[in-house]
Backbone as JSON Lines, residues from 0, in Angstrom:
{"i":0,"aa":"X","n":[41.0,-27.58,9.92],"ca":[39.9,-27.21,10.8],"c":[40.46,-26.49,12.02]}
{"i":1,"aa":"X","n":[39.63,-25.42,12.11],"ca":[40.24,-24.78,13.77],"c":[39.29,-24.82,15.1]}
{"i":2,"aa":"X","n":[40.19,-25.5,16.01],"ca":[39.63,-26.14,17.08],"c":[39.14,-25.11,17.66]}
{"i":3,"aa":"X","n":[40.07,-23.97,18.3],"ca":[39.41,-22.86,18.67],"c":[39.14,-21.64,17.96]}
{"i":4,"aa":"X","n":[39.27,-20.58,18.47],"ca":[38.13,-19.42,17.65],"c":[39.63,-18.5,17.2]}
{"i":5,"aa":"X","n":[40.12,-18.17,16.46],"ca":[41.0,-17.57,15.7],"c":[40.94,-16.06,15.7]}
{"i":6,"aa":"X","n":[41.52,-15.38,16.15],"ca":[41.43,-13.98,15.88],"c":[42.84,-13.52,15.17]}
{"i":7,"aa":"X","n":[42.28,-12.64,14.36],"ca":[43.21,-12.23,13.2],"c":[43.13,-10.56,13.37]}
{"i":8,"aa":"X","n":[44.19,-9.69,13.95],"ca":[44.3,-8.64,13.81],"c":[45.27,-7.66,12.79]}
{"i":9,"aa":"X","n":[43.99,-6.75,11.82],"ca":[44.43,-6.77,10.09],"c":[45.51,-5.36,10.67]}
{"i":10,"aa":"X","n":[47.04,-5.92,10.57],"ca":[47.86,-5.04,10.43],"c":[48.08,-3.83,9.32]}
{"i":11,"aa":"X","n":[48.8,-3.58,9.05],"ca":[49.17,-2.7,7.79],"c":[49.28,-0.91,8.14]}
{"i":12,"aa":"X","n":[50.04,-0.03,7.17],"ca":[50.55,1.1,6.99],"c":[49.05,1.75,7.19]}
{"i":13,"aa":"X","n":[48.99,3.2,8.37],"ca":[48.19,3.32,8.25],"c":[48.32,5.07,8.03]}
{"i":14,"aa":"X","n":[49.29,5.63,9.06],"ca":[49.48,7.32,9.07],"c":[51.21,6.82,8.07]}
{"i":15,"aa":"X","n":[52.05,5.95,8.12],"ca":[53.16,5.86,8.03],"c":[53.67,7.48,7.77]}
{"i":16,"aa":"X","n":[54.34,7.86,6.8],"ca":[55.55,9.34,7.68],"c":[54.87,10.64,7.32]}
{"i":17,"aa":"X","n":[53.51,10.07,7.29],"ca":[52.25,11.66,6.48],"c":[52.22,12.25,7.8]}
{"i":18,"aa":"X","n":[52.22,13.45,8.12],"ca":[52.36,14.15,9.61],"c":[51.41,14.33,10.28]}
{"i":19,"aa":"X","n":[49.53,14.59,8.68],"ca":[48.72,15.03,9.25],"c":[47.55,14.34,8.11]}
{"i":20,"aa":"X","n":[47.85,12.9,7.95],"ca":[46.75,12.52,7.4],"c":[47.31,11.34,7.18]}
{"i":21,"aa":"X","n":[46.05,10.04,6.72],"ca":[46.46,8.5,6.59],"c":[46.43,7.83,4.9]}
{"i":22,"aa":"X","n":[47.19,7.46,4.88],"ca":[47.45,6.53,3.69],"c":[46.45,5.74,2.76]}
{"i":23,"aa":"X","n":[45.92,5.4,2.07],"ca":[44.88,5.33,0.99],"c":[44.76,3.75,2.05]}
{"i":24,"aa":"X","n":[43.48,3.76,2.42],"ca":[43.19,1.85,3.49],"c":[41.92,0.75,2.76]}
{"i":25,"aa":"X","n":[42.34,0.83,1.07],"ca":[41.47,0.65,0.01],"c":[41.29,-0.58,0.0]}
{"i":26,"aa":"X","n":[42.92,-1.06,0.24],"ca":[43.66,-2.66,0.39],"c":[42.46,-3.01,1.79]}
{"i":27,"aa":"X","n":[42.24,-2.85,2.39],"ca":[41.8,-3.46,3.8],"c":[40.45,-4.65,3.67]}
{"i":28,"aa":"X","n":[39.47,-4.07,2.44],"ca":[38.26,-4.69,2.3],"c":[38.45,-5.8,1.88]}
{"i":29,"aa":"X","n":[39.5,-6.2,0.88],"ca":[39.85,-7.35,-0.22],"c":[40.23,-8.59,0.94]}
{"i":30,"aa":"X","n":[41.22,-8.25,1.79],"ca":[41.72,-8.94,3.07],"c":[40.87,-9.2,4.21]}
{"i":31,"aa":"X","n":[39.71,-8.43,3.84],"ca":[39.18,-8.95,5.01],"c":[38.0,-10.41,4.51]}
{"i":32,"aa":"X","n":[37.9,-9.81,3.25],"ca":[36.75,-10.67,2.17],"c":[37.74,-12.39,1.75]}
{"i":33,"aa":"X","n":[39.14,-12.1,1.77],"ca":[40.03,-13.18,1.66],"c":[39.98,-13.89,3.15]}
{"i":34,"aa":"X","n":[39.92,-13.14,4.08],"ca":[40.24,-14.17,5.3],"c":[39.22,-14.66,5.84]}
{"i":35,"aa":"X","n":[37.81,-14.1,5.65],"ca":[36.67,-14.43,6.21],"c":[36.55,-15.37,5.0]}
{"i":36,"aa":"X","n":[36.56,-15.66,3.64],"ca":[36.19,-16.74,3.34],"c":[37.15,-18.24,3.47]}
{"i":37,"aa":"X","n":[38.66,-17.66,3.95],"ca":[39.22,-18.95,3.96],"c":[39.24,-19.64,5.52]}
{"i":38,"aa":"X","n":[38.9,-18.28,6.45],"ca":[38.57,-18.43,7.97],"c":[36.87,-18.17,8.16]}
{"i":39,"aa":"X","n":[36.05,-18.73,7.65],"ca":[34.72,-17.87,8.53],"c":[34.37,-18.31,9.91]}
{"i":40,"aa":"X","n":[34.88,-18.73,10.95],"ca":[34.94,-18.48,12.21],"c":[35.92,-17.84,13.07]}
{"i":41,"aa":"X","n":[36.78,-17.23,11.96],"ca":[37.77,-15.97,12.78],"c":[37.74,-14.81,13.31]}
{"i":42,"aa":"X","n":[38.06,-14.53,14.22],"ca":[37.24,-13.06,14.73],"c":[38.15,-11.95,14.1]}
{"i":43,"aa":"X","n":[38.03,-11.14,13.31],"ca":[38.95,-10.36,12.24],"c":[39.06,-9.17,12.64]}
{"i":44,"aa":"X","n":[39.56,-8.51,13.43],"ca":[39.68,-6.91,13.71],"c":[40.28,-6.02,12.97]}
{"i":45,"aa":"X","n":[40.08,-4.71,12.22],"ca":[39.81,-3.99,11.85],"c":[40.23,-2.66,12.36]}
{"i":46,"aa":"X","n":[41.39,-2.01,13.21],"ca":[41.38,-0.8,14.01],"c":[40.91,0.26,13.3]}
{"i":47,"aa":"X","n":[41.21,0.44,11.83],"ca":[40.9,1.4,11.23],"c":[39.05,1.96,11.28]}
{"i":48,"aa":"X","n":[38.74,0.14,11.0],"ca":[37.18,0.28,10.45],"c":[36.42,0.79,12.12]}
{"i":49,"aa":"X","n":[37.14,0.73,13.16],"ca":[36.68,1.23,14.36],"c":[36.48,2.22,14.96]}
{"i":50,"aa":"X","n":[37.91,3.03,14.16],"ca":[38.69,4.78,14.36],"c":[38.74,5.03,13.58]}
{"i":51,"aa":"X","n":[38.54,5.18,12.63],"ca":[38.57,5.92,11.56],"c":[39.38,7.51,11.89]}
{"i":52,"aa":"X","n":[38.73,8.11,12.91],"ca":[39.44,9.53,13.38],"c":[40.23,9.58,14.09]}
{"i":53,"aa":"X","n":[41.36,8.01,14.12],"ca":[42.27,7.66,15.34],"c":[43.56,8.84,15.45]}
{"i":54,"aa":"X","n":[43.51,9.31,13.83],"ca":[44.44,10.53,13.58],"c":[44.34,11.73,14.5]}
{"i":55,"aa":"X","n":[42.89,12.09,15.26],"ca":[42.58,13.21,15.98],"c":[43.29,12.73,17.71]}
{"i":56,"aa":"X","n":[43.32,11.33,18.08],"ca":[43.19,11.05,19.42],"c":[44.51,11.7,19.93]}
{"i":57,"aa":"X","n":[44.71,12.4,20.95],"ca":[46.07,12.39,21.66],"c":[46.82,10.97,22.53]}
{"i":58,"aa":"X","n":[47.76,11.19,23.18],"ca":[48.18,10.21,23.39],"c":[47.76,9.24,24.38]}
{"i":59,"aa":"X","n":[46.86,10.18,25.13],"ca":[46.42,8.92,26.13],"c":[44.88,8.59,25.53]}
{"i":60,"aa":"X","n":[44.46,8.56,24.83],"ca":[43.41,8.44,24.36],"c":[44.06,7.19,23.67]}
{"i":61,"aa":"X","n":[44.18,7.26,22.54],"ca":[45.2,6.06,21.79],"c":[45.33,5.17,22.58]}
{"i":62,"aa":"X","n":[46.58,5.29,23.7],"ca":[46.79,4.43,24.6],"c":[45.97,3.47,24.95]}
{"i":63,"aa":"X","n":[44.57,4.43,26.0],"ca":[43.44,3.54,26.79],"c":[42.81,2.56,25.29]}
{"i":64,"aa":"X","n":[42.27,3.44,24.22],"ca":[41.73,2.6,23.41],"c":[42.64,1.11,23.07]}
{"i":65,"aa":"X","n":[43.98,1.3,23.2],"ca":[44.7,0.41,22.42],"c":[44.76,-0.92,23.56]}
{"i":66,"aa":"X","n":[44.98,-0.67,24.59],"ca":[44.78,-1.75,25.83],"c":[43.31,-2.07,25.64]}
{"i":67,"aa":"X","n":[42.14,-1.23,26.16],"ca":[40.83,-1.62,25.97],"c":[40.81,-2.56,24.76]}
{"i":68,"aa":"X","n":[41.07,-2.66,23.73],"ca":[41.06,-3.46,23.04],"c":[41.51,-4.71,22.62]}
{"i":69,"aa":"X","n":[42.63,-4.5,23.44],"ca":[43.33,-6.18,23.62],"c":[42.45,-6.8,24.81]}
{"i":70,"aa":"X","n":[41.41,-6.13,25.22],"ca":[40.97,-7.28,26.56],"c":[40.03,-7.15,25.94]}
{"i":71,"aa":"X","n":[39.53,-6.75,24.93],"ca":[37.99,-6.67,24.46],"c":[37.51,-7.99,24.06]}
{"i":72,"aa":"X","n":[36.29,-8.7,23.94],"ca":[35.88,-9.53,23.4],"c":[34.82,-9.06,22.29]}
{"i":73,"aa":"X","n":[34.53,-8.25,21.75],"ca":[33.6,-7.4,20.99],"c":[34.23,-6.89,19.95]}
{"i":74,"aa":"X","n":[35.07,-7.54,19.05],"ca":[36.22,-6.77,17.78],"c":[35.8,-7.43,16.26]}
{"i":75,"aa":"X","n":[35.22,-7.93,16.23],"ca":[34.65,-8.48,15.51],"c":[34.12,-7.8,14.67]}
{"i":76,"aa":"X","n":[34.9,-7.54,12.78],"ca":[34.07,-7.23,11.73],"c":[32.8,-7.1,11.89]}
{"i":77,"aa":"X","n":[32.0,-6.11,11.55],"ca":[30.66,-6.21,11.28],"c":[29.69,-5.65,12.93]}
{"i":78,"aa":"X","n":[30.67,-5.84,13.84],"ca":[29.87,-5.34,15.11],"c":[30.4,-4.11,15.34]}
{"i":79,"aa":"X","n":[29.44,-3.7,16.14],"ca":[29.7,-1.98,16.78],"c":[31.14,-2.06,17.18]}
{"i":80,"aa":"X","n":[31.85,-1.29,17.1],"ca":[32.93,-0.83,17.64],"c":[33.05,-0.32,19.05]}
């Protein structure tokens, strides 16, 4: 049982050494369908399912998003991004 609220942020290969495009992110749905049923009060984040066009951002764009998001309380599968 988990006392408090669990957040699980879904790592994995996403541009790895492609210069100008991202890696097949097919794997992502199965893992998220595995952890929400063995966690369903985990808060499961998703960067991809958020950015999808994270490939276009320059670098300070990336950046702000990537901090904004560690203080975020709003990451949560299934909610607005």
């Amino acid at each position: 049982m988990i006392d408090k609220q669990m957040t699980i942020f879904l790592a994995g290969i996403i541009q790895g050494s492609l210069p100008d495009a991202i890696e097949a992110q097919d794997y992502r749905k199965p893992i998220i369908a595995a952890l929400t049923g063995a966690f369903p009060q985990a808060e499961i984040y998703d960067p991809v399912a958020c950015y999808p066009d994270s490939l276009d951002f320059d670098d300070e764009k990336a950046r702000s998003i990537f901090f904004d998001l560690m203080r975020s309380e709003e990451r949560r599968v299934g909610k607005e991004c």
